[in-house]
N, C-alpha and C positions, 0 to 999 in steps of 0.2 A: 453183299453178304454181311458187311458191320452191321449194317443197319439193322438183317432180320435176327442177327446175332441179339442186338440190344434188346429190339422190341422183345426175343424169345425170355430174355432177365428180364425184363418188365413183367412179363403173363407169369412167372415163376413165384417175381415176388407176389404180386396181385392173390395169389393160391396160397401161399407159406400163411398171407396176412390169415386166412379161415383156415388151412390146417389144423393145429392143434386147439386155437378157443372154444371152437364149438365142437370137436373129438371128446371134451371132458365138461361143459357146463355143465352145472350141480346143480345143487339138490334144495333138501327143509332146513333150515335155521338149525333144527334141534333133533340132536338123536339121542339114544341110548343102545346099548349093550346088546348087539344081537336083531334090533331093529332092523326090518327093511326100511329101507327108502329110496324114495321117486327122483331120478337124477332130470332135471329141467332148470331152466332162465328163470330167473326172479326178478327183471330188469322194473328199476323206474321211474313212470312218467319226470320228464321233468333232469333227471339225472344225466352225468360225462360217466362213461366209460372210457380208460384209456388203456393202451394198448403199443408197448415197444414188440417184433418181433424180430430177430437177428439169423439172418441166414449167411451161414460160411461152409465154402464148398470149395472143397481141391479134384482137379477135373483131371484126369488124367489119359490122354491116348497115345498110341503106338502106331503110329505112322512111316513106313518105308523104314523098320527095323529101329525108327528113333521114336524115344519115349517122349513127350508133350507135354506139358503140365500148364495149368494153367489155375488160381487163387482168387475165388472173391466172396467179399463179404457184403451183402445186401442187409440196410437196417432201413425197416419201415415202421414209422408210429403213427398208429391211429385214433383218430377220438371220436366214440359213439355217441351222437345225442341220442338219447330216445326221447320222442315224439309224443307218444301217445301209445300207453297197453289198455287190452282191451281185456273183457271179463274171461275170453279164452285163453289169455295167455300170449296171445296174437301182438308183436309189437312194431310199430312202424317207429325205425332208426334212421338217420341223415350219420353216415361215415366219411370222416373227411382223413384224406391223408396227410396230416399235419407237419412232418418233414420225413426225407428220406436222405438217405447217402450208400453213398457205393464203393464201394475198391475195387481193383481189378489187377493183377499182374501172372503177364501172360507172354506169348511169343510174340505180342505185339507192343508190347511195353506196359507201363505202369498209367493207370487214369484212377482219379479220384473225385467223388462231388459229393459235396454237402451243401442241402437247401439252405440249409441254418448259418450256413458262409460260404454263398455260391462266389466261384471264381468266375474271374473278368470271363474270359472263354471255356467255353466247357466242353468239357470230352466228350466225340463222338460216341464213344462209347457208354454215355453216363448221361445222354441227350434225353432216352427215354425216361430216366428217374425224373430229371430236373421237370418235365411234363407232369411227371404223376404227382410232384409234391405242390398241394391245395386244391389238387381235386375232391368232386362229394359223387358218394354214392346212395340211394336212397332204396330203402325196401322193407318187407316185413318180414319179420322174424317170427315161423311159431314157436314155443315153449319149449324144443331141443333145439333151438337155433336153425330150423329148415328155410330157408331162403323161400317165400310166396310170391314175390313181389320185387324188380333189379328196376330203377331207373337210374339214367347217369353214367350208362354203359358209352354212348355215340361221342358224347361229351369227351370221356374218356381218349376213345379212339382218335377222335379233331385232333385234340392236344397233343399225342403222340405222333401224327402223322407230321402233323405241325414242324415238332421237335426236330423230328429226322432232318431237314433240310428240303433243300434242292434235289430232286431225283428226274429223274426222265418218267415219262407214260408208263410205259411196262412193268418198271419197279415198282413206281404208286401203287398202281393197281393189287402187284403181289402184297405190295403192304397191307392193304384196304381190304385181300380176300384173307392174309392170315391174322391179321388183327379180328377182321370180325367172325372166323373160327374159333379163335381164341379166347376172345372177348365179349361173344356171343351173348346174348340173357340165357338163351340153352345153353350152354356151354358152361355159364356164370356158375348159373344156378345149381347144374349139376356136381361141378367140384365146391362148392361149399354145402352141397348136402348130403356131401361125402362125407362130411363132417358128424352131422347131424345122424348119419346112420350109424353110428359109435357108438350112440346113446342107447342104454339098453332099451326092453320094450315092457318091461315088467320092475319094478322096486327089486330093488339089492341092497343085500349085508354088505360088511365088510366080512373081507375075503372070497365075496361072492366074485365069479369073471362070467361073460358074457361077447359072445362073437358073431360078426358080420361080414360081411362079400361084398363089394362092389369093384367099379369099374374108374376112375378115374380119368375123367376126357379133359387131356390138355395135349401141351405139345407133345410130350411123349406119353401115348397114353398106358396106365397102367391099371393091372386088377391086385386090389388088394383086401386080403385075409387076416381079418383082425381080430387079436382079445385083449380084452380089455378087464385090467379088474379092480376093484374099489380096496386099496391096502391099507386105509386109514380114514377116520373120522374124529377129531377133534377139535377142541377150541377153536368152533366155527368154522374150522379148516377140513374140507378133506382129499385127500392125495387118493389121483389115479394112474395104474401104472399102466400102458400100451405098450402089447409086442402085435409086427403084422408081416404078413410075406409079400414080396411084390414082385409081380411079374409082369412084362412087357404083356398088352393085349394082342393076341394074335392077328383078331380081325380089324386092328386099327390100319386106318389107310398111310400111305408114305408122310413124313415131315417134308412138306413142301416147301424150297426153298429158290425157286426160279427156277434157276438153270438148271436144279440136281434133286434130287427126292433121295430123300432116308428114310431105311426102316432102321427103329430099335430092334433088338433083343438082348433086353436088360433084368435079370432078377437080382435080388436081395433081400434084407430085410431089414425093419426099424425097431426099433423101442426109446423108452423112455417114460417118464415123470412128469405130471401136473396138479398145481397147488391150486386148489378152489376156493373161495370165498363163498362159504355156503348159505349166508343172507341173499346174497345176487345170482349166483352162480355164473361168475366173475374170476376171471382165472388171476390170481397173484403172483407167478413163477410157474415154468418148467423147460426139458429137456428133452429135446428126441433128437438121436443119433440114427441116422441113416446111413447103408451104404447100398449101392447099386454095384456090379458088373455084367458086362455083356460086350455086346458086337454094334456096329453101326455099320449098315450096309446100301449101298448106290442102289438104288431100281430103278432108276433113269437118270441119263444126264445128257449135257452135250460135249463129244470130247472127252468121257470116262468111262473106263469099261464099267457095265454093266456089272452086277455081281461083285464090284468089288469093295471090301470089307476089312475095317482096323477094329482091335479092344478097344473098349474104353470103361475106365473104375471111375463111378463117382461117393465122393465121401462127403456126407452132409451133415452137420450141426446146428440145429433152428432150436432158438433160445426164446423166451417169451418171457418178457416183466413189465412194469411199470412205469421203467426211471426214463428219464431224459429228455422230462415234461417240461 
């Protein structure tokens, strides 16, 4: 169960990394007063994009009338080459995960890792990060960030299964089927063009907002109802603020975990602020605050009743800058 714990912080951050970048890339160099404009990537050839995200999350469940809590903070920085754009817009990028670190303090105790000063031994629970930091991802990018193209995904998976250790037959395997669930190119592709559906489909003012529907397929999968609206354009900068509803998908199948299968049934809602560089459409800074509540419930196990179900509140903070290059 550590293990599919860790890999599950692994696929989380892997998804936070496209969360918000590609939710707000921008737009022309040059506006004025009342002007629409076309929100799109300006990457290029030849150019680093860099990219810190910080995700911190306090987990909270109620189990057998006693409250849970459990604290971590996942920081992933990524550096985009781009490759090669093409007259469409179309850009083929090499993403490498350049360092990552984690915290964790929980009912299991306290684990920490940082790539940038890995320790002699590293926590099982921090095995998967220490995996993902120098990995590359490679793919194309259209002109609102939609994902065409995932190599680098298998690669991915090695390393990770790698990390876990010593397992028996059985486990492997469950690793190997929720890894490549999770980790999928469909799967990939889907939640970072989750992203990319944020972007309007028509040029916007400022003060103009514009909204989307999708479904997000990850571990917990969720549909989320988004607006989005452009509050500012200036000195080259322009700020977009996102509010969205999220709800657990109904017709998602169980969180398969061996021995036991979960369902969610999680809503909430997000918002927040992002700072664009509107030469690139390159994000500079922002903030989204999330929180979830709901239930998590058994549909099969061995040895647990069926049906049965604890709360659980999750509260989330994913930050996005530059620094720590």
């Amino acid at each position: 169960m550590k293990r599919l714990d860790a890999v599950a912080c692994v696929v989380i951050s892997l998804a936070a990394v496209w969360a918000i970048p590609q939710c707000t890339l921008a737009s022309e160099a040059r506006t004025s007063a009342g002007e629409k404009i076309k929100l799109q990537m300006r990457l290029e050839a030849g150019k680093q994009y860099k990219l810190r995200v910080v995700t911190e999350q306090k987990i909270v469940q109620v189990l057998e009338r006693q409250e849970i809590t459990t604290t971590q903070t996942i920081t992933v920085g990524t550096v985009m080459d781009v490759l090669s754009v093409e007259p469409s817009g179309d850009a083929k990028v090499k993403i490498t995960y350049q360092f990552v670190e984690f915290k964790q303090d929980g009912p299991m105790g306290k684990a920490e890792y940082d790539s940038r000063k890995p320790p002699e031994t590293i926590p099982q629970a921090a095995r998967g990060f220490a995996a993902l930091a120098g990995a590359t991802l490679s793919m194309t990018l259209g002109p609102k960030g939609e994902p065409k193209d995932i190599k680098g995904v298998d690669e991915i998976t090695a390393r990770l299964i790698k990390a876990m250790g010593d397992m028996d037959d059985a486990a492997r395997k469950m690793l190997e089927k929720t890894l490549k669930e999770q980790l999928g190119d469909e799967s990939l592709k889907a939640t970072t063009a989750i992203a990319a559906s944020f972007m309007p489909e028509h040029p916007v003012a400022v003060g103009e907002s514009w909204t989307s529907k999708e479904t997000i397929r990850q571990l917990v999968p969720l549909q989320v109802e988004n607006t989005s609206t452009l509050q500012q354009c200036r000195d080259g900068i322009a700020v977009i603020a996102m509010r969205s509803k999220l709800t657990s998908d109904p017709e998602a199948k169980p969180i398969d975990m061996g021995l036991i299968q979960l369902k969610a049934d999680l809503s909430g809602q997000q918002e927040g602020t992002t700072e664009i560089e509107l030469a690139s459409g390159w994000p500079l800074r922002g903030t989204v605050k999330q929180k979830l509540e709901g239930k998590m419930t058994i549909e099969g196990a061995i040895g647990a009743p069926r049906g049965k179900s604890w709360p659980v509140r999750v509260e989330s903070t994913i930050t996005i800058d530059r620094e720590g290059f």
